[in-house]
C-alpha positions as CSV (number, residue, x, y, z in Angstrom):
1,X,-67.2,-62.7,-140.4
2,X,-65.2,-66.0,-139.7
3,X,-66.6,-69.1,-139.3
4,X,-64.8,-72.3,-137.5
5,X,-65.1,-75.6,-138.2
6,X,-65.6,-77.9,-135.7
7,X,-64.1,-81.3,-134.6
8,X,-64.5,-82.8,-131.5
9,X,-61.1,-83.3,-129.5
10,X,-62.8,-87.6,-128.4
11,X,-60.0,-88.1,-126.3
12,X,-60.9,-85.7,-123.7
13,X,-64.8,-86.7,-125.0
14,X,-64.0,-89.7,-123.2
15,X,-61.7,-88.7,-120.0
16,X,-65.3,-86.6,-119.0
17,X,-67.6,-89.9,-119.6
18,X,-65.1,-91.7,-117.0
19,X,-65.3,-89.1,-114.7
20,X,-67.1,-89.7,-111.8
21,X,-70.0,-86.6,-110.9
22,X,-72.1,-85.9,-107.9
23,X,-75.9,-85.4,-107.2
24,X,-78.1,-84.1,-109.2
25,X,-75.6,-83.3,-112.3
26,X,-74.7,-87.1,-112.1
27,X,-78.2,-87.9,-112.3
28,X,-79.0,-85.7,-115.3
29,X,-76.3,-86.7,-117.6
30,X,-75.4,-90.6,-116.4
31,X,-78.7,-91.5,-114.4
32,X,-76.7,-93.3,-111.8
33,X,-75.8,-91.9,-108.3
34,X,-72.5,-91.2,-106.6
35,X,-72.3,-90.3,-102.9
36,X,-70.0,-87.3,-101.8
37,X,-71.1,-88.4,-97.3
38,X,-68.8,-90.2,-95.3
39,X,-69.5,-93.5,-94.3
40,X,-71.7,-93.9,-91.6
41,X,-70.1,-94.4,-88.0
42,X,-70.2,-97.9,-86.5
43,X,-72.2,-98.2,-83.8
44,X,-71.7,-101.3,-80.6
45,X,-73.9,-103.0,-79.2
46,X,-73.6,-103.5,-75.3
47,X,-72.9,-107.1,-75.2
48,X,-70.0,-106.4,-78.5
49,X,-66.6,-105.4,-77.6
50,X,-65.7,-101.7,-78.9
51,X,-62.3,-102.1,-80.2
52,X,-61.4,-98.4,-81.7
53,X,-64.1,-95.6,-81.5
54,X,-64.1,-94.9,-85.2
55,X,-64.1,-91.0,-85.7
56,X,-62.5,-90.3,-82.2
57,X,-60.3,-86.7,-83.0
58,X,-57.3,-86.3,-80.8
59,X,-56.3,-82.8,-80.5
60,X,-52.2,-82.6,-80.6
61,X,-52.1,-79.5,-78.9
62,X,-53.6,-79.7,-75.3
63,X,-53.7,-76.4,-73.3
64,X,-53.1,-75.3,-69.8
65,X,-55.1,-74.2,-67.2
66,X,-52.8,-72.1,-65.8
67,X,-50.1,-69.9,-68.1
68,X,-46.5,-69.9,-66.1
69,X,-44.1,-66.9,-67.2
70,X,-40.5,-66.8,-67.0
71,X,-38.8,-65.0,-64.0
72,X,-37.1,-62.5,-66.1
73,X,-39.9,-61.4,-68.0
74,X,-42.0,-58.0,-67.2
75,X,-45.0,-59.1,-64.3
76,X,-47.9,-57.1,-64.5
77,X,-50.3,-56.2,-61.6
78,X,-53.9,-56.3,-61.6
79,X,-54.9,-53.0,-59.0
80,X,-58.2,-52.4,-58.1
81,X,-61.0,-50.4,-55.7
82,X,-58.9,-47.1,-56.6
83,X,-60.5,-44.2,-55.6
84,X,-62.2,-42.4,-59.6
85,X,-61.5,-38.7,-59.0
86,X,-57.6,-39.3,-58.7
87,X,-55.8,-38.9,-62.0
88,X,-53.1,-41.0,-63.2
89,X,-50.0,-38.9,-62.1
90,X,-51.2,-38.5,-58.3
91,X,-51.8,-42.2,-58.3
92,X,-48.8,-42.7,-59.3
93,X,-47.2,-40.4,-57.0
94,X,-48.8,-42.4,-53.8
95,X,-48.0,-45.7,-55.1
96,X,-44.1,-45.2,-55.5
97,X,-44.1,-43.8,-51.9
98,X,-45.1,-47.1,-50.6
99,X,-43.3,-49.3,-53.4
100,X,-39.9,-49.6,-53.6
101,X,-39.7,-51.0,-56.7
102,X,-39.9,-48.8,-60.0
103,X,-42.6,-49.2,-62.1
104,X,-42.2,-49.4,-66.0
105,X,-46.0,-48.7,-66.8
106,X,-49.2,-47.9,-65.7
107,X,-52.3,-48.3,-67.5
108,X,-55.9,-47.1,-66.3
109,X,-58.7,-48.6,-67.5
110,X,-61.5,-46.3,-68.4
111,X,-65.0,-47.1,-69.9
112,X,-65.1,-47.2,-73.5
113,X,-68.8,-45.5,-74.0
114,X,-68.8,-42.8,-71.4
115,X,-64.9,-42.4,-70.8
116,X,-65.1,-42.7,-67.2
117,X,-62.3,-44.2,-64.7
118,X,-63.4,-47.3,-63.5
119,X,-61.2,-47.8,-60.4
120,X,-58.7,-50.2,-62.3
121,X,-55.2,-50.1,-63.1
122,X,-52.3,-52.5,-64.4
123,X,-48.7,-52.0,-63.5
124,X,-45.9,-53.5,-64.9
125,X,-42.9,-54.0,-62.7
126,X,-39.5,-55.3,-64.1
127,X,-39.6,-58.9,-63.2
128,X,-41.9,-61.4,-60.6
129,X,-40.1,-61.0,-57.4
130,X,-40.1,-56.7,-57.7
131,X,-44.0,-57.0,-58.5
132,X,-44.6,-59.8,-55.9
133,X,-43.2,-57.6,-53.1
134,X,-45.0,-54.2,-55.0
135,X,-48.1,-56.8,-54.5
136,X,-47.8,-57.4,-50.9
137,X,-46.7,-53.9,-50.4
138,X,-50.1,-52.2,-52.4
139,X,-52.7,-55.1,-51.2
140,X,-54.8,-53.4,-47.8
141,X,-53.3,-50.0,-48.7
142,X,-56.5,-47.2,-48.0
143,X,-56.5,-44.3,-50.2
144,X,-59.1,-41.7,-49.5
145,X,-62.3,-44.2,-47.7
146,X,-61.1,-46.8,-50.0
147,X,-58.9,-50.1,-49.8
148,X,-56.7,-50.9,-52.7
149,X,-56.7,-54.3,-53.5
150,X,-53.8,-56.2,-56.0
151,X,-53.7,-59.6,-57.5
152,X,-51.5,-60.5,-60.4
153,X,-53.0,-60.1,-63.6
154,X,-54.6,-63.0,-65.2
155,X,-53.0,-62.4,-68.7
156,X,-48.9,-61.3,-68.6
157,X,-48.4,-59.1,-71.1
């Protein structure tokens, strides 16, 4: 079995006794306190003129309301009140009668627990002005008892 002998390296004795500790550890070993809390915030009277609020944050990114896509990206179409026994390809079918435009994708929404059409679909045309007039051309259109209704899409993806 080997046995060391040891001897105490005092230089880095005394770097720990300088050090500065925090709550109760502090207390244990030096007896003394040392905060780790933020000053408190200054608070005005009334009558006192408030220079600078202290602890006012700024965010340096402020967003829109409103997101505004470039004209020569993809515009997608928000179409809605479809008829739910119609499948995607005779939709698809009576839509590019009435539009003009081609259509680069169609997407039907269905319900994720029972897998059931809801009524909704997003198409994606090639650019704003084709799904603007595919918009005005699809908006009123009936379809079985129904009336299709299309907006743009409140996310462009």
């Amino acid at each position: 079995m080997l046995t060391y002998i040891y001897e105490p390296n005092h230089d880095r004795i005394n770097k720990r006794k300088t050090m500065k500790l925090f709550g109760t550890t502090a207390a244990s070993l030096i007896g003394t306190r040392v905060s780790t809390k933020l000053s408190s915030p200054v608070f005005y009277r009334h009558d006192q003129p408030q220079e600078v609020a202290p602890y006012k944050y700024t965010p340096a990114y402020k967003p829109t309301n409103e997101y505004i896509a470039p004209k020569s990206m993809p515009f997608t179409l928000h179409v809605y009140n479809i008829p739910r026994n119609i499948n995607k390809k005779s939709f698809l079918d009576v839509v590019s009668k009435r539009v003009n435009e081609p259509i680069f994708h169609c997407n039907f929404v269905n319900d994720r627990e029972r897998d059931v059409f809801l009524g909704v679909a997003y198409l994606r045309f090639k650019n704003e002005e084709s799904g603007r007039k595919a918009m005005k051309a699809l908006d009123g259109m009936q379809m079985g008892d129904l009336i299709i209704g299309a907006n743009v899409a409140k996310r462009q993806y």
